[in-house]
N, C-alpha and C positions, 0 to 999 in steps of 0.2 A: 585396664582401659575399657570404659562399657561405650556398650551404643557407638561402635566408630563405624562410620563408612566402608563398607566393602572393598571401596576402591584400593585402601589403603593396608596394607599389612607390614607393620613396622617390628625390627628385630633390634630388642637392646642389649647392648655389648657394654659389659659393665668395666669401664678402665681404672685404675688409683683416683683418679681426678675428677672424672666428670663421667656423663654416659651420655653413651654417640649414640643415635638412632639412624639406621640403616632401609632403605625403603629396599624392600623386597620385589615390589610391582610400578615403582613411578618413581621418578626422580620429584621430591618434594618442593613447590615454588618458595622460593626466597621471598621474604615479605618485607621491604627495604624501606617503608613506608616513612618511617619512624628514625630511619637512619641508622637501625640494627639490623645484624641479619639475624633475624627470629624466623625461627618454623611455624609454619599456623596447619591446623590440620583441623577439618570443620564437621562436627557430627551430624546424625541425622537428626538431633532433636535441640531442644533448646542448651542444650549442654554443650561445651564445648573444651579439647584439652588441646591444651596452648605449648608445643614442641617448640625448646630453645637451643640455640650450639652455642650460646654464651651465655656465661655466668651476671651478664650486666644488666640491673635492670631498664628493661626499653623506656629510654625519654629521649623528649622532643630536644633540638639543640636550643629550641627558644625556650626549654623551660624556666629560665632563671630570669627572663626578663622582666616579669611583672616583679613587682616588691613584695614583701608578704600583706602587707596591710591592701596593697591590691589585689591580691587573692582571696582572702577573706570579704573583701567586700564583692568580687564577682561572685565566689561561689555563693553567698547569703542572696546576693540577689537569685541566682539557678536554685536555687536550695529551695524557695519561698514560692517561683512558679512549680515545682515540683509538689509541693503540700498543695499550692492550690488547685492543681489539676486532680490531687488523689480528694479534693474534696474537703480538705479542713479548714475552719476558722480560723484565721490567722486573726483576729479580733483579740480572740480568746487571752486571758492574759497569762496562761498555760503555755499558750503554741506562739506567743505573737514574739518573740526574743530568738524562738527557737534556729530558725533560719544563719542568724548569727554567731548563736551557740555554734553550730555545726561545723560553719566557716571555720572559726577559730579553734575547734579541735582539729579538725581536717590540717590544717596548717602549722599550729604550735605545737600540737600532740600526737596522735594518732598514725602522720603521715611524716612526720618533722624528718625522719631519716631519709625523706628523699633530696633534701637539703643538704651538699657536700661540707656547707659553713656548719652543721652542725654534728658532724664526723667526730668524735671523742680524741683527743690528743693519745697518742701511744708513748710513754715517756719510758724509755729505756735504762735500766742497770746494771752495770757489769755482773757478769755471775761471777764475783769474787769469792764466792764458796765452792766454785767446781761442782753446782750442783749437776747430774748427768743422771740423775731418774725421771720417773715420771710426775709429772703435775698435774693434779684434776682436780676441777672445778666443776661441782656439778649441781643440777637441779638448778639450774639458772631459768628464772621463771621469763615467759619469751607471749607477748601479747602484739600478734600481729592481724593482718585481715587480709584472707582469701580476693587476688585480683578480679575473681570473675563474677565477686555476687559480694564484696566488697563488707563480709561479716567474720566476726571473728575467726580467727587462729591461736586456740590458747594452749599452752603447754610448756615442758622445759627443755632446757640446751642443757648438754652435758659436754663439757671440754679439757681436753689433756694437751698437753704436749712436754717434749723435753728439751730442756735448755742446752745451746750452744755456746755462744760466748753472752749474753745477757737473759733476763729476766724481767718480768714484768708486774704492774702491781697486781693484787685478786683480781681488783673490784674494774679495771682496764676492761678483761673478759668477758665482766657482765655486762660494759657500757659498749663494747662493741656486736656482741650479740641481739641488745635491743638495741639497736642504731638501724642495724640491718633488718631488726626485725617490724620497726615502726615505717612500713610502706605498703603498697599495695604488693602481694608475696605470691608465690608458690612455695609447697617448700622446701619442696629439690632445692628451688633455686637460691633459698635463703640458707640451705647448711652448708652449698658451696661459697655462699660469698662469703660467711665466717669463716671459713675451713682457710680459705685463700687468703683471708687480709691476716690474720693469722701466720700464714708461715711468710709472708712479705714483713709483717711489723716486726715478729718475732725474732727474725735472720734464722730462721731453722726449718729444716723439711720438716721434723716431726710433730705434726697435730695429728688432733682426730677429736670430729666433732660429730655427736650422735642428739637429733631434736626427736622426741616423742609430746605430737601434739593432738588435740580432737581440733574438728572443724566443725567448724559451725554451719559452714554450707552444706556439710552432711548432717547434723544434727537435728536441722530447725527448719530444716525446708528437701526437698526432692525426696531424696530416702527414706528420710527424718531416722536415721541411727543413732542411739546416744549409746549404743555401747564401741563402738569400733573407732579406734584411735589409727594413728600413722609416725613410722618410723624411719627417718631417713640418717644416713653419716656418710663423712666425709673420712677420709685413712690416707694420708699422706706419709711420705719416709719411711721410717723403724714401722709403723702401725701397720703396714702392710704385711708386717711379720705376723705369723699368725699367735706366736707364744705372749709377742705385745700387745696384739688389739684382746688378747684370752686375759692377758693381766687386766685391760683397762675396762673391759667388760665387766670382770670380777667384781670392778670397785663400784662398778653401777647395780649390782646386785642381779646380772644375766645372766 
């Protein structure tokens, strides 16, 4: 945690599920703004790291009211005084689309997973083989973008879990991991909501989901790091065990 305010001295308590942050010197305001309760905690510089007790990502209740075709055309229109306040010719026959372009990745691509109509169907199969080992899927390639400077998060998702009474297909795993991963992220917060939709879709405690990604907002701007990357996982059920998360590590080569 760099550059935080003195005010603040926070203690994390790491649980199976999730990690509670405890204020040591102040009871932290609620920030209900938005209609979540999100922790915000404000640095002394242009930085800033964004404390959550829920796994959901924060949106407005009107986010669904506009249509997408009406999205794309307000953002293109924000997008276009945006270029032309940084000074570009929109003239250009280079830049003069691009405004639209952006809209419609924003919307179709890039951000599509904050769109619950486009949530990937989880279609379930009996496990009529009694399978009861482990299943890993891994190096699932995960292209998301940092909420707070809105530039890449590129990296892979590694996921296991053991089946109870069904099964599911591969390629399910990889469409839920980029579902959750195409929005504005942290990525705490993205290995918990895979971890989670996961043993809800599944019917089983046991997952374990481990994302190793570089950031771009460290790479290409403040720091400018391009060697240091970020690891976070989730360990639900059996993975809690230390002989199982030793096996499922093994398979990732740790």
């Amino acid at each position: 945690m760099k550059n935080m305010n003195s005010r603040f001295l926070l203690e994390a308590i790491k649980k199976p599920n999730e990690l509670q942050y405890n204020s040591l010197d102040k009871k932290l305001e609620m920030n209900n703004s938005l209609g979540h309760q999100d922790l915000w905690i404000e640095n002394s510089d242009d930085d800033s790291d964004h404390f959550t007790n829920t796994s959901d990502t924060p949106m407005r209740s009107d986010a669904f009211e506009l249509s997408e075709s009406e999205k794309i055309t307000s953002i293109s229109k924000h997008f276009k005084e945006i270029l032309h306040i940084l000074g570009m010719d929109l003239t250009d026959e280079s830049l003069c689309d691009t405004p639209n372009r952006v809209a419609k990745m924003y919307v179709k691509e890039i951000f599509k997973g904050l769109n619950p109509a486009n949530k990937p169907e989880m279609k379930l199969f009996s496990n009529k083989f009694k399978y009861n080992q482990m299943l890993v899927e891994k190096n699932i390639t995960i292209y998301s973008y940092c909420e707070h400077h809105l530039v890449p998060i590129i990296g892979k998702a590694h996921i296991a879990y053991i089946p109870e009474n069904y099964v599911i297909g591969l390629s399910k795993l990889n469409r839920i991991a980029q579902y959750y991963s195409r929005r504005p992220q942290v990525q705490e917060r993205l290995t918990v909501q895979i971890g989670k939709e996961l043993v809800n879709s599944l019917k089983t405690n046991h997952v374990a989901v481990v994302i190793e990604a570089d950031h771009l907002c460290v790479a290409s701007r403040g720091i400018q790091d391009i060697q240091s990357s970020t690891v976070t996982s989730f360990y639900n059920g059996s993975f809690n065990d230390e002989s199982i998360k030793s096996e499922f590590l093994k398979y990732l080569g740790k």
